[in-house]
Backbone as CSV, one residue per row, in Angstrom:
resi,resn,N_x,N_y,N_z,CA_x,CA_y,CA_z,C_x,C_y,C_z
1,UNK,0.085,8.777,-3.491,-0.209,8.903,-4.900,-1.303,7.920,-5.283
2,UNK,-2.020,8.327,-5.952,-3.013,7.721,-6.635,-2.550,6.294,-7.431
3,UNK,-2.614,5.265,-7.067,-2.204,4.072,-7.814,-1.560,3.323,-6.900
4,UNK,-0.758,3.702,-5.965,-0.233,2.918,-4.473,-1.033,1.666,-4.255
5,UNK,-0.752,0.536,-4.056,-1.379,-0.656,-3.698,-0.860,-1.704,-3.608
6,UNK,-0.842,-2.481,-2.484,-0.209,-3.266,-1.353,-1.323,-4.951,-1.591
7,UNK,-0.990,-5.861,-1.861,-1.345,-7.143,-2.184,-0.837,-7.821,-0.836
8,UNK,-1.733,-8.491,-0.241,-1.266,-9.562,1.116,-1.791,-10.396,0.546
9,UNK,-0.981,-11.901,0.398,-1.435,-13.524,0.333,-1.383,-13.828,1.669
10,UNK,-2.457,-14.290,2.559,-2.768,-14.947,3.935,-2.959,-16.225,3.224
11,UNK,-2.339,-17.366,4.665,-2.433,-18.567,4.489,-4.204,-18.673,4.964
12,UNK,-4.794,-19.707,4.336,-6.740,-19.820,5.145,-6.783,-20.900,5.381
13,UNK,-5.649,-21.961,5.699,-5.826,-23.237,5.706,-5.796,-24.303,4.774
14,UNK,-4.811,-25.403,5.277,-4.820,-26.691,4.383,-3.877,-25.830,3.033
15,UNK,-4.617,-26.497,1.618,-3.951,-25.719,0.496,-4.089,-24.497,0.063
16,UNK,-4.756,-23.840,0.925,-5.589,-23.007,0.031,-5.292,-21.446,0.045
17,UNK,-5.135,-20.446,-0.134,-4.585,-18.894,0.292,-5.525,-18.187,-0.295
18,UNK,-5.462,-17.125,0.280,-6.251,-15.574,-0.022,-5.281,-14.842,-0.415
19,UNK,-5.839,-13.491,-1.600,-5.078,-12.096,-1.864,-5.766,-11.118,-1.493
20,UNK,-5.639,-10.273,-0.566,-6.160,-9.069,-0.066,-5.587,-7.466,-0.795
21,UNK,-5.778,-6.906,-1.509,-6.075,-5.810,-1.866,-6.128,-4.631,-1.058
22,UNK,-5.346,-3.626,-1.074,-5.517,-2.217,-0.153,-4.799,-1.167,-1.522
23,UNK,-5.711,-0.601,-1.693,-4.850,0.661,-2.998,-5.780,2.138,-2.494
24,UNK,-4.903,2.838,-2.496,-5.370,4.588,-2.230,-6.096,4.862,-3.448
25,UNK,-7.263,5.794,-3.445,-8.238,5.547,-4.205,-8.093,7.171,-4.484
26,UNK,-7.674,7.770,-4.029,-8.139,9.207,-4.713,-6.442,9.937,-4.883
27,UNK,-6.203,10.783,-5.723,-4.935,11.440,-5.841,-4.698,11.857,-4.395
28,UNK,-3.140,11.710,-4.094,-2.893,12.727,-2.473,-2.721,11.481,-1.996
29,UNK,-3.741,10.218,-1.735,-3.574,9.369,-0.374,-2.381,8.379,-1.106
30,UNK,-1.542,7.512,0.352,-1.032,6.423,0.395,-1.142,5.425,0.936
31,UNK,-0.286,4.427,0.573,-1.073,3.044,1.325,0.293,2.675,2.884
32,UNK,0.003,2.575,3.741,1.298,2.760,4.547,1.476,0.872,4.727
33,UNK,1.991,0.620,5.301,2.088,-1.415,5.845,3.555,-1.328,7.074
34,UNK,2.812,-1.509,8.030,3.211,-1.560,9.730,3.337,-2.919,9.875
35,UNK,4.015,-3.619,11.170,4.423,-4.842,11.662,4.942,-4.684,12.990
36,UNK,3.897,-4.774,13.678,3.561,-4.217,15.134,2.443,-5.519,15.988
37,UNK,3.561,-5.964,17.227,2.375,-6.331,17.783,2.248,-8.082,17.253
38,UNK,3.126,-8.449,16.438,2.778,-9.975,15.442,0.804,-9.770,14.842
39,UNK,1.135,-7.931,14.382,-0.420,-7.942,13.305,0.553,-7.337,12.099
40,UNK,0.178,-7.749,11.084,0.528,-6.576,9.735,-0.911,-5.629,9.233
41,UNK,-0.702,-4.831,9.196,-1.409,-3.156,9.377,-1.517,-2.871,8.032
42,UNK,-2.157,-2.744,7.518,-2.183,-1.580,6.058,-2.959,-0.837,6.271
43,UNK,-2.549,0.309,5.718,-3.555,1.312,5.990,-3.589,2.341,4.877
44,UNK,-4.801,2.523,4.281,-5.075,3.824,3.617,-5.157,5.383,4.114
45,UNK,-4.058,6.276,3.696,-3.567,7.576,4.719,-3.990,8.481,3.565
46,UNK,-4.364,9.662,4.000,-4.621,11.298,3.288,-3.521,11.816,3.488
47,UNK,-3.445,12.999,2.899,-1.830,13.672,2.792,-1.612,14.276,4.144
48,UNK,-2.797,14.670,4.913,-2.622,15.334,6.497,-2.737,14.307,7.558
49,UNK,-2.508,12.804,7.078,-2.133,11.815,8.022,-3.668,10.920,8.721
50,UNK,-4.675,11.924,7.547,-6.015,10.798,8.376,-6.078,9.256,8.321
51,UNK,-6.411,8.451,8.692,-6.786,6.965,8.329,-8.280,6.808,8.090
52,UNK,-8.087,6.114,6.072,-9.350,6.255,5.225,-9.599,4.393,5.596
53,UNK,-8.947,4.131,5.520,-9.180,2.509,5.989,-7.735,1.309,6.449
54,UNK,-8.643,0.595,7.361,-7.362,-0.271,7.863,-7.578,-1.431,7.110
55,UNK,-6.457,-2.685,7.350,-6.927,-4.130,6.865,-5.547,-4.469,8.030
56,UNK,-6.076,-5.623,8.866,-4.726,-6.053,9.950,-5.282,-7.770,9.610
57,UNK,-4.094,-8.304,9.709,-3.527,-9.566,9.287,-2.675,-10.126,10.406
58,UNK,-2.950,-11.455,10.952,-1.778,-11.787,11.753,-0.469,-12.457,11.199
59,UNK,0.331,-11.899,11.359,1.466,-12.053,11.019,2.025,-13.272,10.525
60,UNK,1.702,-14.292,11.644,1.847,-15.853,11.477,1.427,-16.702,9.981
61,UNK,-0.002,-15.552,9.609,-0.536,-16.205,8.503,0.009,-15.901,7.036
62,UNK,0.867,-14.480,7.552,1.082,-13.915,6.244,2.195,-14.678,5.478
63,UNK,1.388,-14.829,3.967,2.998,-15.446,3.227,3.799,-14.807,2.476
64,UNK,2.874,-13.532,2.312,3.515,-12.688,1.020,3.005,-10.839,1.033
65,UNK,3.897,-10.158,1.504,3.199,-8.897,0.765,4.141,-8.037,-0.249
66,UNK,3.084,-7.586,-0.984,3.570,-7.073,-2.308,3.365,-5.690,-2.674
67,UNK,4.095,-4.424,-2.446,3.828,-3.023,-2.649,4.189,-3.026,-4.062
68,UNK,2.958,-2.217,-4.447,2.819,-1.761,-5.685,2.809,-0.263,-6.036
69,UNK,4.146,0.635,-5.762,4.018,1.932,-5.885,3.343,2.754,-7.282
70,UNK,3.147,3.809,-7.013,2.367,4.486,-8.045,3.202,4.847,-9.156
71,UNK,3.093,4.971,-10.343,4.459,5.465,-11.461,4.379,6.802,-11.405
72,UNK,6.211,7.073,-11.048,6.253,8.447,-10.750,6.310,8.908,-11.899
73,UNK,6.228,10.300,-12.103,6.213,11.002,-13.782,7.836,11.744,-13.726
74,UNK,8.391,11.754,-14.707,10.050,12.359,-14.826,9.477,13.287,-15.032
75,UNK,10.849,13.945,-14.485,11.043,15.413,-14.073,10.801,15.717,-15.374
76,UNK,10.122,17.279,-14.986,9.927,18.161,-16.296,10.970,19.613,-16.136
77,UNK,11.173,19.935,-17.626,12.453,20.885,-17.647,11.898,22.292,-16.708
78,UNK,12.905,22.571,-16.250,11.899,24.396,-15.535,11.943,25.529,-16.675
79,UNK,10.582,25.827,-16.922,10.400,26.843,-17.803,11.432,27.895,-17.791
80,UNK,12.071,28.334,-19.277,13.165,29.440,-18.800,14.111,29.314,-18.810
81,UNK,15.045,27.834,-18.565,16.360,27.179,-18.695,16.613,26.895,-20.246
82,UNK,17.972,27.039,-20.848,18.572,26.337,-21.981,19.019,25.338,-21.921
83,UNK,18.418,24.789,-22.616,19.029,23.030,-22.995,20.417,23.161,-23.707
């Protein structure tokens, strides 16, 4: 879904940290986040499973990740039914 987006804080040394950013950019794609290997994976996916972009992180550094799902819309009534 369009709005999906995944926040990584990496440690960069001493005091200091980074926020990395990965959000699906067009309606249809998602953002997936793997932990494989001591890498963390994000990845931007199409609905038929392509990969639109990666971002890999080593694990060791990571302090924080944060999924930010898309807002789903409530169900709508099915045309034709009585309330």
């Amino acid at each position: 879904m369009k709005g999906d987006r995944v926040e990584v804080v990496v440690d960069s040394g001493g005091d200091t940290t980074k926020t990395y950013e990965v959000a699906a950019t067009r309606a249809g794609r998602r953002v997936e986040v793997v932990n494989r290997r001591g890498q963390i994976e994000v990845t931007e996916v199409t609905r038929g499973g392509t990969t639109v972009r990666t971002a890999r992180f080593m694990a060791s550094r990571v302090i924080a990740i944060v999924e930010h799902p898309a807002p789903r819309s409530p169900a709508r009534p099915v045309p034709g039914t009585a309330r």
